[in-house]
CHARMM internal coordinates of N, CA and C (Angstrom, degrees):
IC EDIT
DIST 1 N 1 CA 1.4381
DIST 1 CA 1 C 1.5195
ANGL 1 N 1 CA 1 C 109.01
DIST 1 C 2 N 1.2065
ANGL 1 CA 1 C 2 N 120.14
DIHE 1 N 1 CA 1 C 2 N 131.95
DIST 2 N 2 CA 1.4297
ANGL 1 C 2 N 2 CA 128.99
DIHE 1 CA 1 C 2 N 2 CA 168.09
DIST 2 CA 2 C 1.3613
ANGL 2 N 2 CA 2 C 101.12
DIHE 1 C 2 N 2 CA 2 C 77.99
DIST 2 C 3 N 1.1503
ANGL 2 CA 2 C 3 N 135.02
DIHE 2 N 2 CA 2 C 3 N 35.72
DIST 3 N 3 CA 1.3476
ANGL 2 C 3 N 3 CA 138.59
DIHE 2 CA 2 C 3 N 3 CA 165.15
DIST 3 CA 3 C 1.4575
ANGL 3 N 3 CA 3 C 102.12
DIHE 2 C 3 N 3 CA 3 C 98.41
DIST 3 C 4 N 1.1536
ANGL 3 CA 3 C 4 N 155.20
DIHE 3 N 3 CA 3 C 4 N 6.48
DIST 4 N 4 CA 1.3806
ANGL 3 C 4 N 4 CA 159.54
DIHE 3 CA 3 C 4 N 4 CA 179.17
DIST 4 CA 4 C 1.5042
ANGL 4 N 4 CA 4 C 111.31
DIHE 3 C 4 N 4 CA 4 C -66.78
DIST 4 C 5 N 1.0465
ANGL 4 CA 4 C 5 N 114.56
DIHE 4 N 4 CA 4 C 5 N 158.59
DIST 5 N 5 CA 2.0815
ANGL 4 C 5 N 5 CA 109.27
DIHE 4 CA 4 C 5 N 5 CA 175.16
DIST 5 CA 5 C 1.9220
ANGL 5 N 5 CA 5 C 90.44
DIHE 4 C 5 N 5 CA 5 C -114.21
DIST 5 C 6 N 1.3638
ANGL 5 CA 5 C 6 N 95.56
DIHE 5 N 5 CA 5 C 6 N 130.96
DIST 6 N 6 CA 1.4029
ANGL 5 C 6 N 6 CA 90.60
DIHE 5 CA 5 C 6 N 6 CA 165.34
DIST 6 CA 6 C 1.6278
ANGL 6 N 6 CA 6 C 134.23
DIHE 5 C 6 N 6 CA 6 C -75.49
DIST 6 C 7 N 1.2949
ANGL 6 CA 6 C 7 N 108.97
DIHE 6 N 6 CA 6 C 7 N 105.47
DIST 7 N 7 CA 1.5524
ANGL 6 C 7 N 7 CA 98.52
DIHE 6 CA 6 C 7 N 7 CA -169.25
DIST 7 CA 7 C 1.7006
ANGL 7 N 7 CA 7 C 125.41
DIHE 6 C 7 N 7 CA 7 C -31.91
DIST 7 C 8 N 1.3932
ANGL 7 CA 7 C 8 N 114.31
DIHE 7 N 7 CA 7 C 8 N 174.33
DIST 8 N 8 CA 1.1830
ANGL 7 C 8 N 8 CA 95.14
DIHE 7 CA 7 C 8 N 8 CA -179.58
DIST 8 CA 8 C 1.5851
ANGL 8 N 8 CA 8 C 91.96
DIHE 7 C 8 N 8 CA 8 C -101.52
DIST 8 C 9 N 1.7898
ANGL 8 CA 8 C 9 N 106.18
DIHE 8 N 8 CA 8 C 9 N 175.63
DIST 9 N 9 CA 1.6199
ANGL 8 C 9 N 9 CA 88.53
DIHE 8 CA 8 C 9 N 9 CA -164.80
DIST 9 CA 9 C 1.7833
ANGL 9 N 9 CA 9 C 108.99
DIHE 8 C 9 N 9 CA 9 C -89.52
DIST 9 C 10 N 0.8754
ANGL 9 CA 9 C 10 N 99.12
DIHE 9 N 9 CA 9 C 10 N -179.02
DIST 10 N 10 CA 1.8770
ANGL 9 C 10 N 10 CA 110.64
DIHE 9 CA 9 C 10 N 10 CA -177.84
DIST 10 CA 10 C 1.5199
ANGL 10 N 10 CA 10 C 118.35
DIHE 9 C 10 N 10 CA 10 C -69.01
DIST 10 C 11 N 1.4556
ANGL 10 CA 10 C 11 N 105.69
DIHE 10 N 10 CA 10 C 11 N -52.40
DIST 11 N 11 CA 1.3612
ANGL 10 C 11 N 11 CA 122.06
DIHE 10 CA 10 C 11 N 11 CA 174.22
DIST 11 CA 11 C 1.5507
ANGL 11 N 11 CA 11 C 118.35
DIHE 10 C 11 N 11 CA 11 C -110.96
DIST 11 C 12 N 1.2788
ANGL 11 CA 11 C 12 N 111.69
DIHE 11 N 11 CA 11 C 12 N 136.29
DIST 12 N 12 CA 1.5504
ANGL 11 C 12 N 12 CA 115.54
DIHE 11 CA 11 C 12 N 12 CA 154.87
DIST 12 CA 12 C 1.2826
ANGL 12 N 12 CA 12 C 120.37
DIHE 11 C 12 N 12 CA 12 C -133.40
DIST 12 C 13 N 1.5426
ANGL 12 CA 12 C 13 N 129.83
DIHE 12 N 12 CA 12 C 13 N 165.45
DIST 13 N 13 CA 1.1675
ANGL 12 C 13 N 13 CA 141.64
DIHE 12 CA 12 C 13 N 13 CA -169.72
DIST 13 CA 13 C 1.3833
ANGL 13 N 13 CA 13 C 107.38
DIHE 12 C 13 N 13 CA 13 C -108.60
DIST 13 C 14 N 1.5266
ANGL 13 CA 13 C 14 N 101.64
DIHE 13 N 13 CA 13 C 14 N 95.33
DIST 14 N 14 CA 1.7671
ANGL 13 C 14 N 14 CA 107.51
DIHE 13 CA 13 C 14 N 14 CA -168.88
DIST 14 CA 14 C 2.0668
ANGL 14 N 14 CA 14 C 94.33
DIHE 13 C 14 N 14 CA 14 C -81.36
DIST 14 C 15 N 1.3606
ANGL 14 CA 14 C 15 N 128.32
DIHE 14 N 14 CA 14 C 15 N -2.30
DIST 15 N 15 CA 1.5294
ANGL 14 C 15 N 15 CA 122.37
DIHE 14 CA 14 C 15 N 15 CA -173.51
DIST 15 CA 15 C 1.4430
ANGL 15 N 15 CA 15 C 101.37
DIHE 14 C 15 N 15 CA 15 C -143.14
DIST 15 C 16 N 1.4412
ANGL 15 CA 15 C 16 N 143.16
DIHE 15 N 15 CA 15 C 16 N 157.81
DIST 16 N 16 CA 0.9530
ANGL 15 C 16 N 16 CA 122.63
DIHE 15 CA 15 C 16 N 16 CA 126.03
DIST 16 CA 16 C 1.6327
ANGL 16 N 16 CA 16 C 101.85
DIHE 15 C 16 N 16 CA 16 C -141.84
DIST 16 C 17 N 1.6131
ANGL 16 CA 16 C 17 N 123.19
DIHE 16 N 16 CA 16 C 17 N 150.12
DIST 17 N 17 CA 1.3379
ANGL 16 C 17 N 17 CA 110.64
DIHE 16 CA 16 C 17 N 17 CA 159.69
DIST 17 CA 17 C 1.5540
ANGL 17 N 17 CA 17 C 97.87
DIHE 16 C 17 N 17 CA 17 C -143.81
DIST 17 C 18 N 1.7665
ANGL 17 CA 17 C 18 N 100.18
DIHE 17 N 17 CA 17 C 18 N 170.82
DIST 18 N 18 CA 1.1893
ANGL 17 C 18 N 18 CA 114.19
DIHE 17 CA 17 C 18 N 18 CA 174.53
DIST 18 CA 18 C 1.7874
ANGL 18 N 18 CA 18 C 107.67
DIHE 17 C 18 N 18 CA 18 C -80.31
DIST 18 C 19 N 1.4244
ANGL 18 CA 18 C 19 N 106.62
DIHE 18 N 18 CA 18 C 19 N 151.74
DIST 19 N 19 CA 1.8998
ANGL 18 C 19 N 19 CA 102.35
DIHE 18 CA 18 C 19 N 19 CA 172.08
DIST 19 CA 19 C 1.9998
ANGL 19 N 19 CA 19 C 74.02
DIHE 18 C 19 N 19 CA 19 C -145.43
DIST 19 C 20 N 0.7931
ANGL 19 CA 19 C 20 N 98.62
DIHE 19 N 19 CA 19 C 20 N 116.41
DIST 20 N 20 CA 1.8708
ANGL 19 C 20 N 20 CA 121.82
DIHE 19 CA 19 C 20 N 20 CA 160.92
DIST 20 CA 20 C 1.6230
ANGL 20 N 20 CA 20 C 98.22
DIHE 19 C 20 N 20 CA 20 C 40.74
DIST 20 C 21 N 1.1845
ANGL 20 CA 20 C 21 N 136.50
DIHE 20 N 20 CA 20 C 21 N -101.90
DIST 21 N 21 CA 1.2410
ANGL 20 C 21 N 21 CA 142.38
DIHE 20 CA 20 C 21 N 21 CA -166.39
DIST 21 CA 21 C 1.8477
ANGL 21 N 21 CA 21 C 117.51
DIHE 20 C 21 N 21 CA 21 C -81.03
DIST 21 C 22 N 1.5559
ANGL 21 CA 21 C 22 N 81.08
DIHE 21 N 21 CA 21 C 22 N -36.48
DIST 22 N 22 CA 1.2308
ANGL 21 C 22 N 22 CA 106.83
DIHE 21 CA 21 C 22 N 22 CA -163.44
DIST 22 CA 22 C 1.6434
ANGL 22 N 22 CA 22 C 120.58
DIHE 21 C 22 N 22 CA 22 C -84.96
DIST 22 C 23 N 0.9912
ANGL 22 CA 22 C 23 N 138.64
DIHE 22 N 22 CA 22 C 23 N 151.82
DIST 23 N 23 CA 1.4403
ANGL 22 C 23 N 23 CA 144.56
DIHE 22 CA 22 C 23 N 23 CA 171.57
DIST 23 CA 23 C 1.7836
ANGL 23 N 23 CA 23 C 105.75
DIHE 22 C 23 N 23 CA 23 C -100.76
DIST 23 C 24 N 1.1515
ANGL 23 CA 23 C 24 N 125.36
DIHE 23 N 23 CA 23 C 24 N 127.65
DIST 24 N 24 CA 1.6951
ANGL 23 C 24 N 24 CA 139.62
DIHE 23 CA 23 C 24 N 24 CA -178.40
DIST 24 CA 24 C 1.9749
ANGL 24 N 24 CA 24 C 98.54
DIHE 23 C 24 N 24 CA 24 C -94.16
DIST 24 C 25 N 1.2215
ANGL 24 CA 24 C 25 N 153.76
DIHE 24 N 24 CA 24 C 25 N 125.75
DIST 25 N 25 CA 0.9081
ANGL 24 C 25 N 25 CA 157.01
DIHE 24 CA 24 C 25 N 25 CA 158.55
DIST 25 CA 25 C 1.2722
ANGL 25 N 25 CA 25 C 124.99
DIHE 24 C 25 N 25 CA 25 C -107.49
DIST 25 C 26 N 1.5183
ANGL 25 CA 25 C 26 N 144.55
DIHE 25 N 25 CA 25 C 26 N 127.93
DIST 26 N 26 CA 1.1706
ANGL 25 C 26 N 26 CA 150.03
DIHE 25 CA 25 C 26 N 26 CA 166.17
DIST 26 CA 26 C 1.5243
ANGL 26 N 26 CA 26 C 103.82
DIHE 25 C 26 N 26 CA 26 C -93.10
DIST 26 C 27 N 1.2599
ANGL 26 CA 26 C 27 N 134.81
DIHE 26 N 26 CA 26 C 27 N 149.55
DIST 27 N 27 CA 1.6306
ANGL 26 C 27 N 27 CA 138.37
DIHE 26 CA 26 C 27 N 27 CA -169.84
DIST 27 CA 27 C 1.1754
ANGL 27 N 27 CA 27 C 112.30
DIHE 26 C 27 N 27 CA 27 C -159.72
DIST 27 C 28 N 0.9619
ANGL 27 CA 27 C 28 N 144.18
DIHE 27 N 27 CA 27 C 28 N 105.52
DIST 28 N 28 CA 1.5345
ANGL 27 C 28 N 28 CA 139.99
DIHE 27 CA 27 C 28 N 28 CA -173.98
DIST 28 CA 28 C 1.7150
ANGL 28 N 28 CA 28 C 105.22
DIHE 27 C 28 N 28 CA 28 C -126.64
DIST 28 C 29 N 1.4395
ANGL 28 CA 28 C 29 N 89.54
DIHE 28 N 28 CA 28 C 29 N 130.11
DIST 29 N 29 CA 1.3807
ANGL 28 C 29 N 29 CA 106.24
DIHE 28 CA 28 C 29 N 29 CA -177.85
DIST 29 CA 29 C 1.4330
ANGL 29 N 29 CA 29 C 132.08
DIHE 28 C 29 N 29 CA 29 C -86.63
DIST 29 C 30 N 1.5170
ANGL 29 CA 29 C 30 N 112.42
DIHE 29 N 29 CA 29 C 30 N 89.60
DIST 30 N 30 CA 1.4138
ANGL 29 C 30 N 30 CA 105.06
DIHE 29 CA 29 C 30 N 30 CA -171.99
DIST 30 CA 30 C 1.1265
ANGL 30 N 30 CA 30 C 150.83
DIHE 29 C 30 N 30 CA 30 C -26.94
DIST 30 C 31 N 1.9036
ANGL 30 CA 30 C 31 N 116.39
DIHE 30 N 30 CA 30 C 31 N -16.12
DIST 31 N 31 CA 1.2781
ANGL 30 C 31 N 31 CA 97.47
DIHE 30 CA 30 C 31 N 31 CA -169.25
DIST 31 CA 31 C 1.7184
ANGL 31 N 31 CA 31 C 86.17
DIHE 30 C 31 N 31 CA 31 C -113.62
DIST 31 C 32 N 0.9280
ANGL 31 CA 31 C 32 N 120.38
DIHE 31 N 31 CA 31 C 32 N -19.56
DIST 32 N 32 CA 1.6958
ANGL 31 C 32 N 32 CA 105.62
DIHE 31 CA 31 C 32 N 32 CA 178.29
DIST 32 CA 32 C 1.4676
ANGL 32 N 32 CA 32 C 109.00
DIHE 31 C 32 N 32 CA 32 C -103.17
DIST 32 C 33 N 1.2311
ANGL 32 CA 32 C 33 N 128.38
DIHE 32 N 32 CA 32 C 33 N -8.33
DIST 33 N 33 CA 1.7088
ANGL 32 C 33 N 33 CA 125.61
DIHE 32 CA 32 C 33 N 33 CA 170.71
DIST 33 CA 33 C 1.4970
ANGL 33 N 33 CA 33 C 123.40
DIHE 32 C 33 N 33 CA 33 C 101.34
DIST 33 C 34 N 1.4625
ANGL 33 CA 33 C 34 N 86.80
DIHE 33 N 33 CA 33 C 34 N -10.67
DIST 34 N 34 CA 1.9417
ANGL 33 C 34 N 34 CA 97.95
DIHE 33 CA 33 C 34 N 34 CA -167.52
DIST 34 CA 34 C 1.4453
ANGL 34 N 34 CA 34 C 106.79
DIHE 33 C 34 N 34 CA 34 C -79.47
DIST 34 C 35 N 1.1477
ANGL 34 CA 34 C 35 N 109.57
DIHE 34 N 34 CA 34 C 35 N 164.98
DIST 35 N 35 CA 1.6304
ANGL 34 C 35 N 35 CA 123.62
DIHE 34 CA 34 C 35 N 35 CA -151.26
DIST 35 CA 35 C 1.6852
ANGL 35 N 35 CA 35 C 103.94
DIHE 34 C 35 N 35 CA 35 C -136.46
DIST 35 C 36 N 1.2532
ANGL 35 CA 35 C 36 N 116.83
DIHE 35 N 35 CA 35 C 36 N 107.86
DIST 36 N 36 CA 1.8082
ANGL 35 C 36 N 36 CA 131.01
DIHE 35 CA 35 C 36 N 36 CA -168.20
DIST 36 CA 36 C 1.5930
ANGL 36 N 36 CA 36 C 99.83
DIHE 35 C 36 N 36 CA 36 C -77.52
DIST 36 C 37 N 1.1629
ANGL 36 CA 36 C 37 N 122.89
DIHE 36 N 36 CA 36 C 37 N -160.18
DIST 37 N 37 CA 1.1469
ANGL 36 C 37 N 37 CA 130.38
DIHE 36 CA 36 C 37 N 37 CA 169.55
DIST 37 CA 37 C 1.6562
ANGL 37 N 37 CA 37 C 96.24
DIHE 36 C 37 N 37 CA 37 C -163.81
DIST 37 C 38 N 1.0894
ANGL 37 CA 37 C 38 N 120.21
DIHE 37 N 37 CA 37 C 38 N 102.62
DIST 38 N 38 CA 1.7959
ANGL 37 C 38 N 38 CA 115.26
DIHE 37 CA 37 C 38 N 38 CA -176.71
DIST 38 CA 38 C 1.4383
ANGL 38 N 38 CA 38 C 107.59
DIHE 37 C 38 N 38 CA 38 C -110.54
DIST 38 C 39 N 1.3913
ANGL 38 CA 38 C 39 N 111.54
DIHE 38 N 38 CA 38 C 39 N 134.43
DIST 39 N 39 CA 1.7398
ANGL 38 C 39 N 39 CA 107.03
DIHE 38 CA 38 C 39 N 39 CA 174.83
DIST 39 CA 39 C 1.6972
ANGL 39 N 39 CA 39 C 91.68
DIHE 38 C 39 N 39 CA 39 C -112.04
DIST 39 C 40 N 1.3869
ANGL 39 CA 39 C 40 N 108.63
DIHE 39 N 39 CA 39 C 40 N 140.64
DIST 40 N 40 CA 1.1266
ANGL 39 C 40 N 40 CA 115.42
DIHE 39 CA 39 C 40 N 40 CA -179.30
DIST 40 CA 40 C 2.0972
ANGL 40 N 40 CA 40 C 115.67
DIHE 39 C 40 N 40 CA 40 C -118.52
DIST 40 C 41 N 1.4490
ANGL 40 CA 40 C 41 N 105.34
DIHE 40 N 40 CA 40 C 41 N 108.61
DIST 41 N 41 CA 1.3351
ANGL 40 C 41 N 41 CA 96.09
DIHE 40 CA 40 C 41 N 41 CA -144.32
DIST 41 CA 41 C 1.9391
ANGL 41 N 41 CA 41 C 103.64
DIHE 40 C 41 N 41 CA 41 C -73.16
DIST 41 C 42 N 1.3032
ANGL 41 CA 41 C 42 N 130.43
DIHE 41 N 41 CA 41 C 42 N -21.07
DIST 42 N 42 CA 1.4868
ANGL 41 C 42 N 42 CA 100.10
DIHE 41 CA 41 C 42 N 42 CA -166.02
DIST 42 CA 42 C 1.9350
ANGL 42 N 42 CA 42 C 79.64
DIHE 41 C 42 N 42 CA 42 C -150.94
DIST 42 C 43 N 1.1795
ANGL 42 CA 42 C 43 N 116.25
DIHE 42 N 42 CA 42 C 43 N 22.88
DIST 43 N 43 CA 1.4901
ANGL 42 C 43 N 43 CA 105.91
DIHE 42 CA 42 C 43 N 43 CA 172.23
DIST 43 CA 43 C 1.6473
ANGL 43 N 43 CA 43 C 124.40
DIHE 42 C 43 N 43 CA 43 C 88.70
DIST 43 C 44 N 1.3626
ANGL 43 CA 43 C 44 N 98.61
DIHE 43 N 43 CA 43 C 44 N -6.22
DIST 44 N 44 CA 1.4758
ANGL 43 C 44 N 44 CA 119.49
DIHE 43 CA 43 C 44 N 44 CA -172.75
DIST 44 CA 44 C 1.1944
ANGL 44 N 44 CA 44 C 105.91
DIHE 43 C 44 N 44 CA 44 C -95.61
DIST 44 C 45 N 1.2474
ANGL 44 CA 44 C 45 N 111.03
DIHE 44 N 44 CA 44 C 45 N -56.41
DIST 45 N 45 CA 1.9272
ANGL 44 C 45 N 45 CA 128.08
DIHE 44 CA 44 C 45 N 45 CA -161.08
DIST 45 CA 45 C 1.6083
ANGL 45 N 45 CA 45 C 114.92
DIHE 44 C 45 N 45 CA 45 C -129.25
DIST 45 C 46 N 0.9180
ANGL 45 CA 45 C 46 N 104.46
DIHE 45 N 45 CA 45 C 46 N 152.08
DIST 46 N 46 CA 1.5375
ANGL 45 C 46 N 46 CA 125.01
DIHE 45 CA 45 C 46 N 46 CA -174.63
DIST 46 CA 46 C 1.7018
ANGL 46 N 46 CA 46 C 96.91
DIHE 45 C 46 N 46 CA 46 C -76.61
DIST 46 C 47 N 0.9260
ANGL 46 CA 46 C 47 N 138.20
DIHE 46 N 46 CA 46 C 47 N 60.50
DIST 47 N 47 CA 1.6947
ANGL 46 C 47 N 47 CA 121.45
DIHE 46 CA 46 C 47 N 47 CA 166.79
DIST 47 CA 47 C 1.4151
ANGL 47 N 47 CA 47 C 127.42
DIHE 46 C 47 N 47 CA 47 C -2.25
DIST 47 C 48 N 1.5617
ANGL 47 CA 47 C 48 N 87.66
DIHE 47 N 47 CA 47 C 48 N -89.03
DIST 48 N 48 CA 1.2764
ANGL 47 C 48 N 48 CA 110.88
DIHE 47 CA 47 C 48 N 48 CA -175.99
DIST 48 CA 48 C 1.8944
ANGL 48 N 48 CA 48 C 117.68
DIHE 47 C 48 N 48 CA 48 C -135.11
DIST 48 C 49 N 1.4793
ANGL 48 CA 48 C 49 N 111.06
DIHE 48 N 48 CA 48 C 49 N 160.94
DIST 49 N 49 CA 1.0550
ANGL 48 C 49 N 49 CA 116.63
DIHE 48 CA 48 C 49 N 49 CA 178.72
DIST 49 CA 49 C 1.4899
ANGL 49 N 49 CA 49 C 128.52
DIHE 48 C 49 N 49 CA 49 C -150.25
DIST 49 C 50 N 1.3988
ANGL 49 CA 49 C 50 N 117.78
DIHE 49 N 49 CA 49 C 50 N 106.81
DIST 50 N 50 CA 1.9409
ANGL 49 C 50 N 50 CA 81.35
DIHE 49 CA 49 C 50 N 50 CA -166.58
DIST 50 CA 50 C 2.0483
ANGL 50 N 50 CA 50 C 71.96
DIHE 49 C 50 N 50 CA 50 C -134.86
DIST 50 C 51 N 1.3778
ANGL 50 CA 50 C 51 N 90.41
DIHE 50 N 50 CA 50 C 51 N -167.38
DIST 51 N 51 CA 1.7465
ANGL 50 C 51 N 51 CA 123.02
DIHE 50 CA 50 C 51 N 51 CA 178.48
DIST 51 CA 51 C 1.2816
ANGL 51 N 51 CA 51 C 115.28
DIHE 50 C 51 N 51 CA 51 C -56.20
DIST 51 C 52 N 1.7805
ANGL 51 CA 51 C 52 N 123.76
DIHE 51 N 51 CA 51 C 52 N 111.79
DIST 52 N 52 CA 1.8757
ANGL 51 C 52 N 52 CA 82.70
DIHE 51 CA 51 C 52 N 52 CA 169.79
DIST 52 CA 52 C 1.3499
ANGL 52 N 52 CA 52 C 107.84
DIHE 51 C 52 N 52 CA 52 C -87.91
DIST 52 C 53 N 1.4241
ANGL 52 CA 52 C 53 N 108.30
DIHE 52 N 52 CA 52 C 53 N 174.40
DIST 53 N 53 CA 1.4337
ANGL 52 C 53 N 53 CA 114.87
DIHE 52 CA 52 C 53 N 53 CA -158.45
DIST 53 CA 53 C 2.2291
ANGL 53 N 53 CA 53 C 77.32
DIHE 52 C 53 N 53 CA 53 C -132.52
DIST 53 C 54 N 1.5768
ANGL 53 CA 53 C 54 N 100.73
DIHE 53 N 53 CA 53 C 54 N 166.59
DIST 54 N 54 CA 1.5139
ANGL 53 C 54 N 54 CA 118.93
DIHE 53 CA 53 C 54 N 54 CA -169.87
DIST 54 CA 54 C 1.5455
ANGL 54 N 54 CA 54 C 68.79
DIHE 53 C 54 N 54 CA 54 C -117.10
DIST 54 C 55 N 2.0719
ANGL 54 CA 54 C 55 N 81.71
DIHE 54 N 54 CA 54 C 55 N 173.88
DIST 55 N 55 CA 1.9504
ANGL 54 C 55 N 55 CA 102.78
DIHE 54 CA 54 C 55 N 55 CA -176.95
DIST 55 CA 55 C 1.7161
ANGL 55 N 55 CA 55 C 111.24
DIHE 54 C 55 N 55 CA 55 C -55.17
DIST 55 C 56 N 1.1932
ANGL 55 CA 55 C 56 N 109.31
DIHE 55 N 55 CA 55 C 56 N -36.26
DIST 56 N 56 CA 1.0154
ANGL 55 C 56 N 56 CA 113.15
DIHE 55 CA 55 C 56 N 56 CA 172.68
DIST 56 CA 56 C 2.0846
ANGL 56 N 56 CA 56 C 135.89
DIHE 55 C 56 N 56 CA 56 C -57.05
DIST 56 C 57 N 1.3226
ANGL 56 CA 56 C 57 N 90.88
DIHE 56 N 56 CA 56 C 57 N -10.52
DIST 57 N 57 CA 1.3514
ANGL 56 C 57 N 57 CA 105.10
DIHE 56 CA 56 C 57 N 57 CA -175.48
DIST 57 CA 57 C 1.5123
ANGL 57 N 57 CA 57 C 116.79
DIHE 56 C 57 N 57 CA 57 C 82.69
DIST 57 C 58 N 1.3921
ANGL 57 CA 57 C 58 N 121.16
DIHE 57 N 57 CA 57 C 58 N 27.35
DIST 58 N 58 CA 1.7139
ANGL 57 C 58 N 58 CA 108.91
DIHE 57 CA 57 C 58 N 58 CA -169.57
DIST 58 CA 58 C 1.3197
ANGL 58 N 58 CA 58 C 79.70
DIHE 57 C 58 N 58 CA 58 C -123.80
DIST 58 C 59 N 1.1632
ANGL 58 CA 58 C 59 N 111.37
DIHE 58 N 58 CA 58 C 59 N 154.11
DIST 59 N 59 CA 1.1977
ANGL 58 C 59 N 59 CA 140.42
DIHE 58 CA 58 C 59 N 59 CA 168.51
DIST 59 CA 59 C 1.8354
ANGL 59 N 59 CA 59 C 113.69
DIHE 58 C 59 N 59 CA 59 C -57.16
DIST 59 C 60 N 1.2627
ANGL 59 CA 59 C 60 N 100.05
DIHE 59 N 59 CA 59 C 60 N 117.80
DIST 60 N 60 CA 1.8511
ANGL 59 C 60 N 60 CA 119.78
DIHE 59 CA 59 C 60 N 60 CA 164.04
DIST 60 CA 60 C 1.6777
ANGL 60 N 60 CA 60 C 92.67
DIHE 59 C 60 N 60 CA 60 C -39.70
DIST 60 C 61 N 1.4990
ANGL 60 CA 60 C 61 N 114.59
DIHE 60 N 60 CA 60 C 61 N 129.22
DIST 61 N 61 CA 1.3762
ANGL 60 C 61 N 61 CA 125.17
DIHE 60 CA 60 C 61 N 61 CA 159.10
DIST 61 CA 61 C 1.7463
ANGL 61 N 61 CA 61 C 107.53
DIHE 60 C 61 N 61 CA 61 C -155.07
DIST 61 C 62 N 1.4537
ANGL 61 CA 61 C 62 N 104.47
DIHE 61 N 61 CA 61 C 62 N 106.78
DIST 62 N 62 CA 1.1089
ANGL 61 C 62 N 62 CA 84.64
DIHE 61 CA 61 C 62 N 62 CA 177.42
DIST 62 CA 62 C 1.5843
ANGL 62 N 62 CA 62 C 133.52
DIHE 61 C 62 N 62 CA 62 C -99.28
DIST 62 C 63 N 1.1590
ANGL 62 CA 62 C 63 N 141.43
DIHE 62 N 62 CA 62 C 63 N 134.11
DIST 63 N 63 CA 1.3917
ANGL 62 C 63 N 63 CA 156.35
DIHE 62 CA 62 C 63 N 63 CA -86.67
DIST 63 CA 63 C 2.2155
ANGL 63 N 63 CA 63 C 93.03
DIHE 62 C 63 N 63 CA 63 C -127.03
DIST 63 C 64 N 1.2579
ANGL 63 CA 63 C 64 N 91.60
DIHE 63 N 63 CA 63 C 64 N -22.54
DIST 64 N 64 CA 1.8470
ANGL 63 C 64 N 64 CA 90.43
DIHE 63 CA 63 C 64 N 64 CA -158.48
DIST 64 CA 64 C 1.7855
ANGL 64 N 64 CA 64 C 79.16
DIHE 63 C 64 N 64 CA 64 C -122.78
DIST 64 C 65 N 1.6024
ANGL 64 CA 64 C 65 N 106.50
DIHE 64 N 64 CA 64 C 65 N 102.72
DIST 65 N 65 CA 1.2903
ANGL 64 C 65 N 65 CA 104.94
DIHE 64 CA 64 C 65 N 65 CA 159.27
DIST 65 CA 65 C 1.2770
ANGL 65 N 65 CA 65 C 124.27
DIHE 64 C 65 N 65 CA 65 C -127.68
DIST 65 C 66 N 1.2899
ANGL 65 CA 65 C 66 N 128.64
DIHE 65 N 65 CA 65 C 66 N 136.52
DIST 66 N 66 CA 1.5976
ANGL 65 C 66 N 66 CA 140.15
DIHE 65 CA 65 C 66 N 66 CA -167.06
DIST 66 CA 66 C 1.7533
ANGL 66 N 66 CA 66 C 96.74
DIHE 65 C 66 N 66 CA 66 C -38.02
DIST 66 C 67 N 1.2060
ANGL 66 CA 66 C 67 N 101.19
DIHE 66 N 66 CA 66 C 67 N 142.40
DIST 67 N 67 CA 1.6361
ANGL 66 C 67 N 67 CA 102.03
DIHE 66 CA 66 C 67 N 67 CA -178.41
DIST 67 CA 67 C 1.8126
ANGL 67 N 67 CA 67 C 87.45
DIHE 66 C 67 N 67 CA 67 C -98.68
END
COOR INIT
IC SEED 1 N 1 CA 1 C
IC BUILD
């Protein structure tokens, strides 16, 4: 508005699926690469949210991000 560029946003949802009640979310954060894992319990509220982590236990970061 008023001549401004709209940023691009912070987060996006590179997954999402339903599992029974619940919603499964993938989210990766543009400017550092890291990748959430959010279960969202009834469509209202954000539950929960933490890091995903690979078999290895390190944390999802992904490496190729839109400049």
């Amino acid at each position: 508005m008023f001549g401004r560029e709209k940023a691009p946003p912070r987060f996006v949802v590179k997954e999402s699926h339903g599992v029974g009640m619940y919603a499964l979310s993938v989210i990766c954060d543009t400017v550092t690469g890291v990748h959430y894992l959010a279960a969202d319990g009834n469509g209202l509220s954000l539950s929960c949210m933490t890091p995903l982590l690979d078999e290895n236990g390190h944390v999802v970061i992904d490496k190729h991000l839109p400049e």
